[in-house]
N, C-alpha and C positions, 0 to 999 in steps of 0.2 A: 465421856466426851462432852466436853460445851457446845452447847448450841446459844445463837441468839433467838429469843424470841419478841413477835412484837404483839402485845394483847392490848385490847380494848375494854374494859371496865363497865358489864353492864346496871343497869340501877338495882336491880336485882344484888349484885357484889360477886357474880362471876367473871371470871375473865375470860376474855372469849377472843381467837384469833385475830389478829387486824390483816394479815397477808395470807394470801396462797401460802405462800413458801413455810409458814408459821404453821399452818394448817396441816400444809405435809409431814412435815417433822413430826408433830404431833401424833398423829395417825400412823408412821411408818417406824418410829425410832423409839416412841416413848411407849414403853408396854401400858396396859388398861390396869389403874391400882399402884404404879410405880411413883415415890415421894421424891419430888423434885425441889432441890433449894436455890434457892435463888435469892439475886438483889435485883431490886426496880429501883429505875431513878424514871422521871417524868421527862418527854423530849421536849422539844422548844417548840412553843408555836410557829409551826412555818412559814404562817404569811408573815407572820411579826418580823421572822428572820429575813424575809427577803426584801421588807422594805426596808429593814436597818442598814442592810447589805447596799440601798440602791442609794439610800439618803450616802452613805458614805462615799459613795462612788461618783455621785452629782458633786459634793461638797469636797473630793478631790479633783473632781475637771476640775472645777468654777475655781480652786486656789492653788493649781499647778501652776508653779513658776514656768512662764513662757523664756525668758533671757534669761536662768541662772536663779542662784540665791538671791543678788541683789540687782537693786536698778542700775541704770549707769550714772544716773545722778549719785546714786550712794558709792559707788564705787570711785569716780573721780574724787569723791571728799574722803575715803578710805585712805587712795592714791595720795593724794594733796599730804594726809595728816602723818603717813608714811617717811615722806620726803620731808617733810617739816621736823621729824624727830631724828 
């Protein structure tokens, strides 16, 4: 059965539980001596991800079209070039 786990890298080079829930597994599921394989990948820094997240969301207010895709100035010479063809 797959579990996720989430460890912490000590300077030593153990890996040592990051959560309760990690902690549990460990302790309840995974017998003492049993060879577990696995892939690690590295998560994202968090705070990095919530400013990215926040920069994105300022920089969508501040450039949400209010009136549409265009202005009404662009739209009357849209109109105009319309009628003219």
């Amino acid at each position: 059965m797959a579990h996720e786990l989430q460890l912490i890298k000590q300077s030593s080079g153990i890996l040592i539980p990051a959560t309760p829930e990690t902690s549990d597994i460990l302790q309840s599921k995974i017998k003492l001596g049993a060879v577990l394989v696995a892939e690690f990948r590295q998560v994202r820094n968090p705070a990095f991800h919530r400013r990215f997240f926040a920069l994105l969301n300022l920089g969508f207010e501040y450039w949400e079209p209010t009136g549409g895709a265009i202005s009404a100035n662009e739209r009357k010479l849209v109109n105009g070039y319309a009628k003219f063809l």
